[in-house]
VOGUBA-178990 format. One record per atom (N, C-alpha, C): x, y negated, z negated; residue in one letter. Coordinates in steps of 0.1 Angstrom, whole numbers, plus 2048, in hexadecimal, padded with zeros to 3 digits. Atoms other than C-alpha are relative to their C-alpha. Layout:
<pts>
XYZa ...
</pts>
This chain:
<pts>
80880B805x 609BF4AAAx 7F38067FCx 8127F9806x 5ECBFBA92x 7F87F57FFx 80880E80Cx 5CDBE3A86x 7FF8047F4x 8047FA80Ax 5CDBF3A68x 80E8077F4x 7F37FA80Ax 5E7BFFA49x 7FB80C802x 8007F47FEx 5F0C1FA4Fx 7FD8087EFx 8017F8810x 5E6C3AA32x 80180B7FFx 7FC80880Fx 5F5C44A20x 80F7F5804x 7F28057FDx 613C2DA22x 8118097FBx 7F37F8805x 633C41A20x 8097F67FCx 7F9805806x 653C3BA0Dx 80C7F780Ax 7FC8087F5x 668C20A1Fx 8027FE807x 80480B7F2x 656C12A35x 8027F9804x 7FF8127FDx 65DBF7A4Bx 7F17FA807x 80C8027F7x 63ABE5A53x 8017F3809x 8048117F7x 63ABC8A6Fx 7F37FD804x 80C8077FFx 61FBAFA6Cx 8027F680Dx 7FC80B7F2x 618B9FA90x 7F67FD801x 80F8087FDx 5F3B91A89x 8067EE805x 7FC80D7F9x 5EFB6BA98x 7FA7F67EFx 803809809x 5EFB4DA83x 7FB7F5803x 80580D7FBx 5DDB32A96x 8007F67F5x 7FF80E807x 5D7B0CA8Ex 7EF8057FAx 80A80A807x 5BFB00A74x 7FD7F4807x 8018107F8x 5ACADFA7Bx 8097F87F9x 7FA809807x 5C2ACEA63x 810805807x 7F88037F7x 5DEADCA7Bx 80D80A7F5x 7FA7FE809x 5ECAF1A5Ex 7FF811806x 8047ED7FBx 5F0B1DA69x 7F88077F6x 8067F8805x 5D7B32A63x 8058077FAx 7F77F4802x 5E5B4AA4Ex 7F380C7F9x 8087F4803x 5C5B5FA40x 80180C803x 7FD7F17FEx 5CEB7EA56x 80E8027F9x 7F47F9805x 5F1B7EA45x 7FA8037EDx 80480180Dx 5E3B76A1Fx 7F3814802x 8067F2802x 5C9B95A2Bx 802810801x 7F77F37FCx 5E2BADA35x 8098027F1x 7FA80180Ax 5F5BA1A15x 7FB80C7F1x 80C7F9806x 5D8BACA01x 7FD80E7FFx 8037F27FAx 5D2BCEA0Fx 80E8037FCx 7F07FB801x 5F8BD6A0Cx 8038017EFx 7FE7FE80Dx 5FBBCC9E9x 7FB80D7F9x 8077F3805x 5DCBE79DDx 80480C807x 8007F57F8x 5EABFF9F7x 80D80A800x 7F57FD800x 60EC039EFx 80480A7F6x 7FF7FB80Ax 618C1E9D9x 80F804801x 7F3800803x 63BC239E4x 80C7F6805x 7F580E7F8x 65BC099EFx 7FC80280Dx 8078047F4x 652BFBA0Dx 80D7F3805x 80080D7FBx 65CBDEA22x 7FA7F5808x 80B8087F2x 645BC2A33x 8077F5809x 7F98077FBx 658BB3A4Fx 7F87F480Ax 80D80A7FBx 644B92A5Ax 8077FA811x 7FD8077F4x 648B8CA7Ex 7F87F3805x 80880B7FFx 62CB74A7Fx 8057F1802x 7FD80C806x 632B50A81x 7FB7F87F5x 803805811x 62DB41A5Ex 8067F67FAx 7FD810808x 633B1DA4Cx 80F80A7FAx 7F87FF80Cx 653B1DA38x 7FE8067F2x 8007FB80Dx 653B2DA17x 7F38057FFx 80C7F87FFx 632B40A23x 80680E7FAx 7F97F8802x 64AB5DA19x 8028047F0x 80180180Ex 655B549F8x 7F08017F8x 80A803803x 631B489F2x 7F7812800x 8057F37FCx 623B6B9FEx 80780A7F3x 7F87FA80Ex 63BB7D9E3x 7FE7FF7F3x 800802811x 637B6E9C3x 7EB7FF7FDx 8107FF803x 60CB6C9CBx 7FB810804x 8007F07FEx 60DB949D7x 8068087FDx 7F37F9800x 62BBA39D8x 8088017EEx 7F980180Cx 638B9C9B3x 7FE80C7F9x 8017F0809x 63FBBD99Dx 7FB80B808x 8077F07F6x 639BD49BBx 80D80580Ax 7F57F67F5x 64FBEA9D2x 7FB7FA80Dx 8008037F4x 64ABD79EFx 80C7F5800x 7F580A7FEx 66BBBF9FDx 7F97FC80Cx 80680D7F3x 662BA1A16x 8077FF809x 7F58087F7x 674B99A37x 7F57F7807x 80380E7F8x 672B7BA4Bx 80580680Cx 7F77FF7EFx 67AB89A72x 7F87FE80Cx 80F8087F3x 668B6FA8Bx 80280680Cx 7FF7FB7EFx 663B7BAACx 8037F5809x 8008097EFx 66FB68ACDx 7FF802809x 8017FB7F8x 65FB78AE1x 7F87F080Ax 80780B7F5x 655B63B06x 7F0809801x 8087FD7F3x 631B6AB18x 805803808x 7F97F87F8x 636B80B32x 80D8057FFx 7F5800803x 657B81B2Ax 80480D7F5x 8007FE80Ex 64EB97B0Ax 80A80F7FBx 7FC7F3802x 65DBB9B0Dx 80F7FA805x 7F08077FDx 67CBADB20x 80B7FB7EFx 7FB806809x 680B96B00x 8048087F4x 7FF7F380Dx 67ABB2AE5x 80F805801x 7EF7F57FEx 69DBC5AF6x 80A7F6800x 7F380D800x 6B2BA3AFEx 7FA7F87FCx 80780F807x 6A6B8CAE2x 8147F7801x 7F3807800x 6BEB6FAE3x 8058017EDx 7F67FD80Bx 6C5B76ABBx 7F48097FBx 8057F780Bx 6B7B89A9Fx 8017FD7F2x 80480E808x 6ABB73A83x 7F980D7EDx 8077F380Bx 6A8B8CA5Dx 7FB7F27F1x 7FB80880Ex 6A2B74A41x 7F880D7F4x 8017F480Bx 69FB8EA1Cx 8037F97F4x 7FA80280Ax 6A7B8B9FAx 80F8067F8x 7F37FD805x 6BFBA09F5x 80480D80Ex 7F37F77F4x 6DABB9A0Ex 7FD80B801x 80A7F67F9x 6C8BD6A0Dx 7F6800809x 8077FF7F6x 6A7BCDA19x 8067FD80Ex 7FE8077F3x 6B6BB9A37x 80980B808x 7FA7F97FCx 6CFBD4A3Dx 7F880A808x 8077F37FBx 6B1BEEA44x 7F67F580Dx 80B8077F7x 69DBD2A57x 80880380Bx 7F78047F5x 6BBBCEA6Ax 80880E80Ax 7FD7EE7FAx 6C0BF7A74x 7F480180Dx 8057FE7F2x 6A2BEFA8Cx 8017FB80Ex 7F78067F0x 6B7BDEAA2x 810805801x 7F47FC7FFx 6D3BF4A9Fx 804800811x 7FA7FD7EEx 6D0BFAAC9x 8007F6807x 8038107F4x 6CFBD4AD4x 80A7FA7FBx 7F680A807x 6E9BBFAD4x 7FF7F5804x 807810800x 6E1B9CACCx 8067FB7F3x 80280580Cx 6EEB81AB2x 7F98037F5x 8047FC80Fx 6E6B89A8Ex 8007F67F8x 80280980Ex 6DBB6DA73x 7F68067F8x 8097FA809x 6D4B7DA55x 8007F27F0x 7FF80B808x 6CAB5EA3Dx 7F18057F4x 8067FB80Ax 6B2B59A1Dx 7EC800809x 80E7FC7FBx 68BB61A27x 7F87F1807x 80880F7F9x 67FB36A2Bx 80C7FC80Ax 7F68057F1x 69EB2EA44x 7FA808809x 7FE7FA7F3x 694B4CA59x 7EF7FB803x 80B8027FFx 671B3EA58x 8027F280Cx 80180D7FEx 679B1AA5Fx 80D80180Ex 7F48027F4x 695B28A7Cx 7F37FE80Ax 8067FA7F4x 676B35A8Fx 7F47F1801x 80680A7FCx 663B14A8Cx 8097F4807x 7F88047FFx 681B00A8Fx 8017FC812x 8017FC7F5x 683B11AB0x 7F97F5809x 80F8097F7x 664B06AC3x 7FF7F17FFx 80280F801x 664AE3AB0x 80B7F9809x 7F88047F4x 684ADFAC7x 7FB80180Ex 8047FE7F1x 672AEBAE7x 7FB7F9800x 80A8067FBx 655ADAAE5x 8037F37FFx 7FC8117FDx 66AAB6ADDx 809802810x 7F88017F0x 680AC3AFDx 7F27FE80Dx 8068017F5x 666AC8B0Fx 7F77EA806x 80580B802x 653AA7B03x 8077F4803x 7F78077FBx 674A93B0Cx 8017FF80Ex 8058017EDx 675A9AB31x 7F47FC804x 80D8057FDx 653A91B32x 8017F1801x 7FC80F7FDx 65AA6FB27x 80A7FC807x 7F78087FAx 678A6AB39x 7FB802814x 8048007F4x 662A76B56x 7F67F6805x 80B80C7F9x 64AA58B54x 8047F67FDx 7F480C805x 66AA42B48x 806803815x 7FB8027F2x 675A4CB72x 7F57FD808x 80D8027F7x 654A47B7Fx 8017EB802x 801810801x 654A24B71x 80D7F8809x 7FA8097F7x 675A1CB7Fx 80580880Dx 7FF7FA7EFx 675A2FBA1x 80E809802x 7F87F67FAx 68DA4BB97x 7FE8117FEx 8007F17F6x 68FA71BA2x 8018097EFx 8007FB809x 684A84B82x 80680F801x 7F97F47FEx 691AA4B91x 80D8027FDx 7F18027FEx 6B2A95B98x 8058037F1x 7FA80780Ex 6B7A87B74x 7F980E7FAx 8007F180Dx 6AAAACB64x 80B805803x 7F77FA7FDx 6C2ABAB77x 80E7FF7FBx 7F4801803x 6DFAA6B6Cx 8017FE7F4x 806800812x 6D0AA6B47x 805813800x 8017EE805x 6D2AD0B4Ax 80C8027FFx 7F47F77FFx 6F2AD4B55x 80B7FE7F7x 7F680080Cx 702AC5B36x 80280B7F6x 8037F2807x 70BAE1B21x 7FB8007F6x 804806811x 703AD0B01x 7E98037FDx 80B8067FDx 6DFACBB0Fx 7F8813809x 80A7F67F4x 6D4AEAB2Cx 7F47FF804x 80A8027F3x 6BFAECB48x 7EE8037F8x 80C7F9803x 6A2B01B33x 7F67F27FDx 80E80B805x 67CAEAB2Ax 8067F5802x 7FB80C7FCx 68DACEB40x 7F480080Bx 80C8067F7x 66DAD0B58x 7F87FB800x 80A80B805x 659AB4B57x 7F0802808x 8087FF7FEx 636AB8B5Ax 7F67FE7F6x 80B80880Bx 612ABBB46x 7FF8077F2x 7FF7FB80Cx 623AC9B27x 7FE80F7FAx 8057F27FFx 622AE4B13x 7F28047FBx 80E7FC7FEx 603AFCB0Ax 8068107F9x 7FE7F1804x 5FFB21AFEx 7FB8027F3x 7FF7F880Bx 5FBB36ADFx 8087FC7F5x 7FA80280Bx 618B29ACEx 8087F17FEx 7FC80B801x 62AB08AD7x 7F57F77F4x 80980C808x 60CAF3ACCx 7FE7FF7F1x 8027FC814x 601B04AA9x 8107FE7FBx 7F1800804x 626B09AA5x 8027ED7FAx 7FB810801x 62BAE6AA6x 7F87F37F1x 80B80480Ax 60BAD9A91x 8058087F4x 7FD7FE80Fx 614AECA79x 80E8007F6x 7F280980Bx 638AE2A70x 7FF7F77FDx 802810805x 62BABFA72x 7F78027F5x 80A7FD80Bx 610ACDA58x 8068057F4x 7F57FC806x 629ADCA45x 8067F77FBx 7F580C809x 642ABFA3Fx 7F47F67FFx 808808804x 625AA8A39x 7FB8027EFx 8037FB809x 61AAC0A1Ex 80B8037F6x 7FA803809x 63BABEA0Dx 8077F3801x 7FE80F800x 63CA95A14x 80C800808x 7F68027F5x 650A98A31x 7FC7FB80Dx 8098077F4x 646A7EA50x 80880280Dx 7FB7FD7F3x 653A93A70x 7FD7F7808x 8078077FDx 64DA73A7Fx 808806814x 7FD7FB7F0x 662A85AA2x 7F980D804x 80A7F77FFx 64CAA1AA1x 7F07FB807x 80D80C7FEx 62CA8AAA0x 8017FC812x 7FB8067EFx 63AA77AC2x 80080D807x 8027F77F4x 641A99AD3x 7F1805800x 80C7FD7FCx 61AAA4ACEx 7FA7F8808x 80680E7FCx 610A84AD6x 8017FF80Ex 7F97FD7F1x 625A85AF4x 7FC80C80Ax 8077F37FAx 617AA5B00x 7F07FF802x 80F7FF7FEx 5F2A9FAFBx 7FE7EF80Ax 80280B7F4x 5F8A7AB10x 80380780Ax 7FB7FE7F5x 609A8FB29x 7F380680Dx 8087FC7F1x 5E7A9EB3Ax 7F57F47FFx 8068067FFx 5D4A7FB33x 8077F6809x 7F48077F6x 5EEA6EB48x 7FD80780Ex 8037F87EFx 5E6A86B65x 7F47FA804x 8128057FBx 5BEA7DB62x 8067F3807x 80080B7FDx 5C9A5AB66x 80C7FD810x 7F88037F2x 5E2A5CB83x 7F280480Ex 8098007F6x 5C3A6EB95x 7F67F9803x 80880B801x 5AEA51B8Dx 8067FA80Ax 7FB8067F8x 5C4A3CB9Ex 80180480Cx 7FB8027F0x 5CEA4DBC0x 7F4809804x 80A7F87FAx 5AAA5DBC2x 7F57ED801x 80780B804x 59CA36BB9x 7F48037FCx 8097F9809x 586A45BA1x 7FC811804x 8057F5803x 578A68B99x 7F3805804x 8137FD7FBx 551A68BA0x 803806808x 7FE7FD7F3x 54DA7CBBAx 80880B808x 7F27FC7FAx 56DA8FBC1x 7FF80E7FEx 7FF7F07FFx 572AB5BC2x 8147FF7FCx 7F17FD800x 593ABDBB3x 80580F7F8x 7F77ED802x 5A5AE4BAFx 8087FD7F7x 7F87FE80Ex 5B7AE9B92x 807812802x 7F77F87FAx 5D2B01BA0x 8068097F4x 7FC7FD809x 5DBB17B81x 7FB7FF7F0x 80680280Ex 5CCB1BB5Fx 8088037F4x 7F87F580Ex 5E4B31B49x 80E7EE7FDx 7F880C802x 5FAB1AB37x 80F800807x 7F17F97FAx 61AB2AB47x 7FD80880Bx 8007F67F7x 623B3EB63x 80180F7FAx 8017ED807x 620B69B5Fx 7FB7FD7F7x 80480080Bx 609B62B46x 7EB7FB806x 80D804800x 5E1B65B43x 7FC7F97F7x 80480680Cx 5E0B50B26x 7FC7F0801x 80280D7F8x 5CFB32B2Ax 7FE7F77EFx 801805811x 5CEB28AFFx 8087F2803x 7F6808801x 5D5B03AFDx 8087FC80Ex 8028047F1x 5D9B00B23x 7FC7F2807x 80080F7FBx 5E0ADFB33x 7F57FB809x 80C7FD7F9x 5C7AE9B4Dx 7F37F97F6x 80C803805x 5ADAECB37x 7FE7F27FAx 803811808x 5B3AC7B24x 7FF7F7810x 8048077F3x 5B4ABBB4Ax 7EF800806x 8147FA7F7x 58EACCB57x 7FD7FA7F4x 80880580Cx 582ABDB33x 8027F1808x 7FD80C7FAx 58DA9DB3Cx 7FB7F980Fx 8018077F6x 587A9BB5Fx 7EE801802x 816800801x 55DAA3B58x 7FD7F97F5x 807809807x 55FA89B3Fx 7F97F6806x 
</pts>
């Protein structure tokens, strides 16, 4: 891992970009560190190359990146998102559950695909905006799984039944599985949230109204104002009260506290 293009750049290269793409306020990904890396690479390249984008990146950030940089130059594009977990991250690297190439044409993808000659893992080698839109795809599924249990966890509250029970017998369908069946104060991190904002930012911007996307943020950001307000109730108000906040990081094995349920809780509860 460098910060920096290596120089001189030798003859076929593979370079992986793994800068971050956070949210905009308009909820859309940063992408200036990829367009700056773009940049640099263009002036820098003097023999075939390939830039393999591990990044997370909008749909047709790819295509889009090619025909405004890339056009009449010895560089080929891949699309190969990472799935890596928090803490989890090296584990993940060696047993990824697949291996995701999107290319334009059978060569490049063939040589992308030589760096995982020693792993064996599912293989989808598709065109550059599928493998884009797998790896958002992805998450936009977690974070409505997750956001589902949630509501069906204050759908048992209401009528006096055992949210444990009923994840339990929700997991063990095979159709369905046990995984982001834990009901609690949602998700948080580095990548669910932006991830999520920015597919809805995405199909908005090509007149698309994710309106179940919408509901699962929605559903996640009531989930810790739902906590303040239970402690309203069985504390019979707040003034006053001393209360520990057991855990900061948004996940377990993990110091990352970005987007951290915690933190929208301690805001909340010194309002």
């Amino acid at each position: 891992f460098v910060p920096s293009l290596p120089k001189p750049i030798e003859a076929d290269t593979v370079i992986m970009i793994t800068v971050g793409t956070p949210s905009l306020s308009s909820g859309a990904a940063d992408l200036s560190y990829i367009y700056h890396i773009a940049e640099e690479l263009r002036g820098a390249a003097r023999q075939p190359l390939i830039l393999t984008m591990k990044s997370t990146v909008p749909p047709g950030t790819g295509v889009k990146l090619m025909q405004r940089y890339f056009k009449d130059t010895s560089i080929a594009y891949v699309s190969n998102p990472e799935f890596l977990r928090e803490g989890q991250a090296i584990w993940d690297w060696y047993h990824p559950s697949r291996i995701i190439i999107g290319a334009e044409d059978n060569e490049t993808s063939k040589i992308v695909r030589q760096l995982y000659s020693d792993i064996n893992a599912p293989l989808i080698i598709t065109d550059i905006t599928s493998a884009e839109t797998i790896k958002y795809a992805a998450n936009a599924f977690l974070v409505t799984k997750i956001s589902f249990i949630n509501e069906i966890a204050n759908l048992c509250e209401a009528i006096d039944a055992n949210i444990d029970d009923v994840a339990k017998g929700i997991g063990l369908d095979p159709r369905i599985g046990p995984d982001f069946l834990r009901a609690g104060l949602g998700y948080g991190g580095s990548c669910f949230p932006k991830d999520a904002r920015a597919i809805d930012f995405s199909a908005l911007n090509k007149g698309y109204d994710f309106r179940l996307l919408k509901a699962t943020i929605e559903v996640n950001t009531r989930q810790r104002i739902l906590a303040v307000h239970k402690l309203k109730q069985l504390l019979n108000g707040l003034a006053g009260k001393e209360i520990a906040l057991l855990g900061l990081a948004f996940k377990p094995d993990t110091d990352d506290t970005r987007e951290a349920p915690s933190l929208d809780i301690a805001y909340l509860l010194c309002e």
